[in-house]
C-alpha positions as CSV (number, residue, x, y, z in Angstrom):
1,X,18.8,-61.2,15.5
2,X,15.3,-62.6,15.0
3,X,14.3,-66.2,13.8
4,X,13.1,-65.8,10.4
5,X,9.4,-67.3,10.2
6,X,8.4,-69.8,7.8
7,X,6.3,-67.2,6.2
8,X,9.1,-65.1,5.5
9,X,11.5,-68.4,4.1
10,X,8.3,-69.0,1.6
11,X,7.4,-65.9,0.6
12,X,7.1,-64.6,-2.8
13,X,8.0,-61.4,-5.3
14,X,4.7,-59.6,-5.9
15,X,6.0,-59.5,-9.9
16,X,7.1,-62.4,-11.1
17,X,10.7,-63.3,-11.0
18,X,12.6,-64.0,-14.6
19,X,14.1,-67.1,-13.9
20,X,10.0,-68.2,-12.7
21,X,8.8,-66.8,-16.2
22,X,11.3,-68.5,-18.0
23,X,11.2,-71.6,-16.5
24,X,7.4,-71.3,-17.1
25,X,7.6,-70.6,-20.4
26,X,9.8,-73.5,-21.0
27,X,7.8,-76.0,-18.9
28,X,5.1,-75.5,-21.3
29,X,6.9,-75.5,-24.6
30,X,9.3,-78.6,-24.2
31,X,7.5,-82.0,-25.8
32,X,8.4,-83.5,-22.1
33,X,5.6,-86.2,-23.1
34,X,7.3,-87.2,-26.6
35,X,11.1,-87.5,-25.0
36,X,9.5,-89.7,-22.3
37,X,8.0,-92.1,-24.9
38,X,11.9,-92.4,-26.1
39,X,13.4,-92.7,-22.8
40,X,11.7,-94.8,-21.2
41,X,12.3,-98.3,-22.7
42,X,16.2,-97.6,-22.1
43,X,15.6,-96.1,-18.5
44,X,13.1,-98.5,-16.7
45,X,15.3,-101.9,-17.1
46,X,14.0,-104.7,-16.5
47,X,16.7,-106.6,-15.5
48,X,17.9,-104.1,-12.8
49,X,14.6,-102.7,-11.5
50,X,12.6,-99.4,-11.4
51,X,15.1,-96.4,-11.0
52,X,15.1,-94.5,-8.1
53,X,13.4,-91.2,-9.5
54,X,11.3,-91.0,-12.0
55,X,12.3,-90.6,-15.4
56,X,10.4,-86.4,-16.0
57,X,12.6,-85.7,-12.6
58,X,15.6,-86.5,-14.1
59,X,15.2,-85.0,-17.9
60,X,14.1,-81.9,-16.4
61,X,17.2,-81.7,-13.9
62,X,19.3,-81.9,-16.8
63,X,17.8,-79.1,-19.2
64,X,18.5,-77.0,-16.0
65,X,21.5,-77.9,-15.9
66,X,22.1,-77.1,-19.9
67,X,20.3,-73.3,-18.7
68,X,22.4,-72.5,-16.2
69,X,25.6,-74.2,-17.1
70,X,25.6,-76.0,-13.4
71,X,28.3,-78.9,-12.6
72,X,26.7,-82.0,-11.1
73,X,27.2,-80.8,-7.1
74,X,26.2,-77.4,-8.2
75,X,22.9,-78.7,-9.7
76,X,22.0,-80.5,-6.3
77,X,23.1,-77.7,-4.2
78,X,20.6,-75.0,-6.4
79,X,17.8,-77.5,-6.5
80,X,17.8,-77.1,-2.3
81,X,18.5,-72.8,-2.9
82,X,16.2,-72.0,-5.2
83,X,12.7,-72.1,-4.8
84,X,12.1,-71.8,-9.0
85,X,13.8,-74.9,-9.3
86,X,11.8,-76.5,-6.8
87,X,8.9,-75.3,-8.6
88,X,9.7,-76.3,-11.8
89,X,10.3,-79.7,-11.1
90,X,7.4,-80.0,-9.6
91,X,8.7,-81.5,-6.0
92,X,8.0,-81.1,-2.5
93,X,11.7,-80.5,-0.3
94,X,9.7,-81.9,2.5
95,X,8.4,-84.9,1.3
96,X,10.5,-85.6,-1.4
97,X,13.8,-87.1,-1.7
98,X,16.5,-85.2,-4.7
99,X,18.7,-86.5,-6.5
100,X,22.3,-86.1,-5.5
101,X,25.2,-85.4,-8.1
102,X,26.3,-89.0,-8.4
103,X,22.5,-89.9,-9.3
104,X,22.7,-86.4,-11.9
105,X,25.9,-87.8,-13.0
106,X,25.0,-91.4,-13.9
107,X,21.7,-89.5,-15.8
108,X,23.8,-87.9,-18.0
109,X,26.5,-91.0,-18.4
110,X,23.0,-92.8,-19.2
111,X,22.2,-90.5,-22.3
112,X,25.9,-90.4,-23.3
113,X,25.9,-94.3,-23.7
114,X,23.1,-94.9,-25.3
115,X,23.1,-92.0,-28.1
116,X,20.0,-90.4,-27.0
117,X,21.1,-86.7,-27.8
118,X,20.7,-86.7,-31.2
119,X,17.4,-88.7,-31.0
120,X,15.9,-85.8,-28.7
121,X,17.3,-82.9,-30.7
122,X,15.3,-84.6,-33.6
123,X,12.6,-85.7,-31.8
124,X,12.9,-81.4,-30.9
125,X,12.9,-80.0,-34.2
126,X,10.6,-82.9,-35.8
127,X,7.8,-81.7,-33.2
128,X,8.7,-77.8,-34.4
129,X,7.9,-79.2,-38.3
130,X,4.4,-80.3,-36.9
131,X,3.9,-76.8,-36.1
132,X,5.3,-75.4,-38.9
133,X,7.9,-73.4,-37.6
134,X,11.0,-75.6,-39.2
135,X,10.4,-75.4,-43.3
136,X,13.6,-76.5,-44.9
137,X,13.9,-75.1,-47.4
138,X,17.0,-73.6,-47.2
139,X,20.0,-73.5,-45.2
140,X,22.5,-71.2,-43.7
141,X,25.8,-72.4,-42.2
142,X,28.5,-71.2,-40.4
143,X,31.0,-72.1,-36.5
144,X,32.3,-70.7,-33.8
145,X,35.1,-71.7,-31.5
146,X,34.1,-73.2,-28.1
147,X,37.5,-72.8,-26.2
148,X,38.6,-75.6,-23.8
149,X,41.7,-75.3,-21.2
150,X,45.1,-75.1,-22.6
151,X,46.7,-75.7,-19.1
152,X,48.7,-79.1,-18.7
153,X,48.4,-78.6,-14.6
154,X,45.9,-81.5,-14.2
155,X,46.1,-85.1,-13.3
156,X,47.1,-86.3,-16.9
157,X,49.6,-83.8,-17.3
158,X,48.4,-82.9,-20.7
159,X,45.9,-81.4,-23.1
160,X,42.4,-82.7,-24.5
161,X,44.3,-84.7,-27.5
162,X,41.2,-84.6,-29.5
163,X,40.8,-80.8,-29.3
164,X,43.2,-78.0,-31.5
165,X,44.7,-74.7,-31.5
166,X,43.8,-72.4,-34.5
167,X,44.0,-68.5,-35.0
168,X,41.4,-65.8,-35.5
169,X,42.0,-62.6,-36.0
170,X,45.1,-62.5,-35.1
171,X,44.5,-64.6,-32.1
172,X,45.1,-68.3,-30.8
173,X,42.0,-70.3,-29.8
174,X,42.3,-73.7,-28.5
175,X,38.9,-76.2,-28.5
176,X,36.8,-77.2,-30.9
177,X,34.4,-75.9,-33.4
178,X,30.8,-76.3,-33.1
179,X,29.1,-76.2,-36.5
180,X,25.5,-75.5,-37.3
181,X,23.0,-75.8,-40.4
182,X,20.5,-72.9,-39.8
183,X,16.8,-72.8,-41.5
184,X,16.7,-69.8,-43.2
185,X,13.3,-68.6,-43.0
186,X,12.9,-69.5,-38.7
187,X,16.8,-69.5,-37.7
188,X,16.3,-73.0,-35.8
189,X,19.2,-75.3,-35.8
190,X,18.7,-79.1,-37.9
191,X,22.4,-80.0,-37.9
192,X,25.2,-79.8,-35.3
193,X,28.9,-81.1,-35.9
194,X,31.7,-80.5,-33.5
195,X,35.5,-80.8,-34.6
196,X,38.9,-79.5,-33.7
197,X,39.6,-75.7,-33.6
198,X,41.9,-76.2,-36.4
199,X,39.1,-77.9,-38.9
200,X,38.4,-75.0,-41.8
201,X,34.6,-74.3,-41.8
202,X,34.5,-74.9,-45.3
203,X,35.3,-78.5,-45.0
204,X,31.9,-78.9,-43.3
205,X,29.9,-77.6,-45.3
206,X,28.4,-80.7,-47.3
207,X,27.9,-82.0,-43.4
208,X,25.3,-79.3,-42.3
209,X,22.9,-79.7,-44.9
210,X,19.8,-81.7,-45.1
211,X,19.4,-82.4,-48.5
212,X,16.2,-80.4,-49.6
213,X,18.1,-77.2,-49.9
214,X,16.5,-74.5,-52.7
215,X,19.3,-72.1,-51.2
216,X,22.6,-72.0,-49.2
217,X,24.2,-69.2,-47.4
218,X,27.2,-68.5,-45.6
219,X,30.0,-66.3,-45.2
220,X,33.2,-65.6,-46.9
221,X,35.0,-69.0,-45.2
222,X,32.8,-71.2,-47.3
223,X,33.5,-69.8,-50.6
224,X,34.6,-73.3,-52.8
225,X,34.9,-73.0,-56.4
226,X,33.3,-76.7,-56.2
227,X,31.0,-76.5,-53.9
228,X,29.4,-73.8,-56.2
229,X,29.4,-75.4,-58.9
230,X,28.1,-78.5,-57.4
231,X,24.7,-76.0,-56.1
232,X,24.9,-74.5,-59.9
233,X,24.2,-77.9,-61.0
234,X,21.9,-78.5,-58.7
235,X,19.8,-75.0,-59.1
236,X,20.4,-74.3,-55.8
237,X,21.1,-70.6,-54.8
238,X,25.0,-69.9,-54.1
239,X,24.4,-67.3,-51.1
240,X,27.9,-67.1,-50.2
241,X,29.1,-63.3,-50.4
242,X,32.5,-62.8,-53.2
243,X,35.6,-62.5,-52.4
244,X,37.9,-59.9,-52.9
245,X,40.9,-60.5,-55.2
246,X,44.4,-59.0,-54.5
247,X,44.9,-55.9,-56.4
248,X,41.2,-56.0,-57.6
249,X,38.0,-54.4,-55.3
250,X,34.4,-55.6,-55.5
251,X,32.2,-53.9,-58.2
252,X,29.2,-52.0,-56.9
253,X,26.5,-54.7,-57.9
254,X,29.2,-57.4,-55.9
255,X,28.7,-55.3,-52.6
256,X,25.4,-54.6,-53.0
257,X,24.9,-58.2,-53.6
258,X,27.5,-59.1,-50.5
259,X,25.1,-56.3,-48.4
260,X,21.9,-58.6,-49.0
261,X,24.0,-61.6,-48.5
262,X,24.9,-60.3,-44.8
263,X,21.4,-59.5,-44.2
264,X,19.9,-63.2,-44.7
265,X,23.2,-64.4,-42.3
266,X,22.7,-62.7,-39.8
267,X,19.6,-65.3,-38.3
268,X,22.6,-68.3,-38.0
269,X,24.2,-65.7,-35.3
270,X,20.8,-65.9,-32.8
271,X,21.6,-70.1,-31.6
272,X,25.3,-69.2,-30.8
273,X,24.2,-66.0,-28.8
274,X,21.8,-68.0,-26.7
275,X,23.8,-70.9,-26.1
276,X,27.2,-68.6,-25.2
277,X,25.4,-65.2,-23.9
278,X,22.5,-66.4,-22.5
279,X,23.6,-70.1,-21.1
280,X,26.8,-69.2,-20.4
281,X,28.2,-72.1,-22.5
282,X,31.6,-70.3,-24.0
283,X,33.7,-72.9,-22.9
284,X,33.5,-76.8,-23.0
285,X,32.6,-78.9,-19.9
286,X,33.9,-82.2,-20.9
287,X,36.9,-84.1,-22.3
288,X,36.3,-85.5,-25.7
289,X,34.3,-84.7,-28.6
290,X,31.5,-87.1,-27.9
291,X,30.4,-85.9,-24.9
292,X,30.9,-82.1,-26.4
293,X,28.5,-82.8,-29.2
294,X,25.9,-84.4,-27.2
295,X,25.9,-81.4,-25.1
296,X,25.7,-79.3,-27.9
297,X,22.9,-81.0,-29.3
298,X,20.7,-80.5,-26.3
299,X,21.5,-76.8,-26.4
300,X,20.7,-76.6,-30.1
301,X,17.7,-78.5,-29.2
302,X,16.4,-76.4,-26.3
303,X,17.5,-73.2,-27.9
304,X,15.1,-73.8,-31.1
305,X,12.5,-74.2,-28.4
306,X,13.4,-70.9,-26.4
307,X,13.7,-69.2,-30.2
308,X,9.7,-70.7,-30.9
309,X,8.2,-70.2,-27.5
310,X,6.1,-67.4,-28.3
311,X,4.4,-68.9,-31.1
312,X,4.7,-72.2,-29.4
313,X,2.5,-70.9,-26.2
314,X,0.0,-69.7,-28.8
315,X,-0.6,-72.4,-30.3
């Protein structure tokens, strides 16, 4: 067999690739210069010295991560493998030393400890209102079931106490719920809350709104008798579809009504197929709801941008 030549180890597609357009497309669109300004006083410590690896390095390591659901080792190992990796982070494999997964590790431990999630995912969606793509005006809600493992064949010999079992159409689930507050107009996430499987969507509702609601939608799980009463009083639109009643079918104008209802909804489904189809993310990666949520966050975060791109890269 023939050595391969250098030529041939570096050589590129004659079309672009669609992890390299992707990635490209992302580079451009994330506010990298805005979540530096809010990293950096809690990354460069005085006390213990300049890190290691510069700050952009690291962010960008772990929105691959969050794209490609990779583990810590996994991350490190692909960052050697794949040349759009390389690329994107903008490093030489020759010259420049990578992080290795206790470094990616300690990164993520670094955001998880001081709460820096949720600033980013604002920090996200505040830059989007600069650009008028996040208006606010109204709000559609809804959750699905993020499914963790229900085996007890590990080291503590038992389950995720903070997570719950709970049944879906005719089937168990155990996890947690992630719940989302949709704009109505754009889709893009502004609230994310994460609870046990077994909380009833309905109890969140008050939780995923921003306050500046003209209109609320969601479907049949958040029908409250208060909670439309409270948006009657409040001349906000009810948008949630009616019920029907045991031994009583809808009227005509109540499906036709429950038809348009279903039609504004369906936007809230786009951030939970990109974040489970597209990233893979069906299942969580950590123990714990804290760690869960700020994961979540980031996706929310980094799937408003991937929704916006196009008219991101315009502007």
């Amino acid at each position: 067999m023939s050595q391969l030549s250098f030529a041939s180890l570096t050589a590129k597609k004659k079309t672009p690739l669609r992890a390299d357009i992707f990635l490209e497309e992302m580079g451009k669109v994330v506010p990298w210069k805005r979540i530096l300004r809010l990293l950096t006083p809690f990354y460069y410590d005085n006390k213990t010295g300049r890190p290691a690896y510069p700050l952009i390095l690291m962010i960008k390591i772990y929105c691959l991560q969050q794209w490609y659901r990779l583990a810590d080792l996994s991350m490190e190992e692909a960052i050697y493998d794949r040349r759009s990796f390389a690329s994107f982070l903008e490093i030489d494999l020759m010259l420049n030393p990578i992080p290795d997964e206790t470094t990616i590790l300690g990164f993520r431990h670094f955001i998880e400890k001081h709460n820096l999630a949720p600033e980013i995912f604002h920090l996200i969606n505040k830059f989007l209102e600069e650009k008028g793509l996040m208006m606010k005006e109204g709000t559609i809600v809804d959750a699905t079931i993020i499914s963790s493992p229900s085996s007890t064949k590990n080291n503590d010999k038992k389950r995720d106490p903070e997570m719950s079992s709970t049944r879906k159409n005719g089937q168990w689930y155990f996890g947690m719920k992630t719940h989302i507050g949709t704009d109505v107009k754009s889709g893009l996430v502004h609230s994310v809350e994460v609870t046990p499987a077994k909380t009833a969507d309905v109890d969140m509702t008050m939780d995923l709104l921003h306050g500046e609601e003209k209109s609320i939608f969601g479907d049949k799980a958040y029908m409250k008798k208060e909670d439309k009463k409270w948006a009657r009083e409040k001349n906000i639109f009810w948008g949630v579809p009616d019920r029907k009643k045991p031994k009583c079918c809808l009227s005509k104008s109540q499906r036709k009504r429950n038809d348009k209802l279903k039609r504004v909804r369906a936007k809230v489904e786009y951030p939970f197929r990109i974040i489970k189809e597209l990233w893979g993310h069906r299942k969580t990666r950590y123990k714990g709801l804290y760690k869960n949520l700020n994961q979540m966050l980031m996706l929310f975060g980094l799937s408003n941008l991937y929704m916006s791109r196009k008219s991101l890269l315009i502007t």
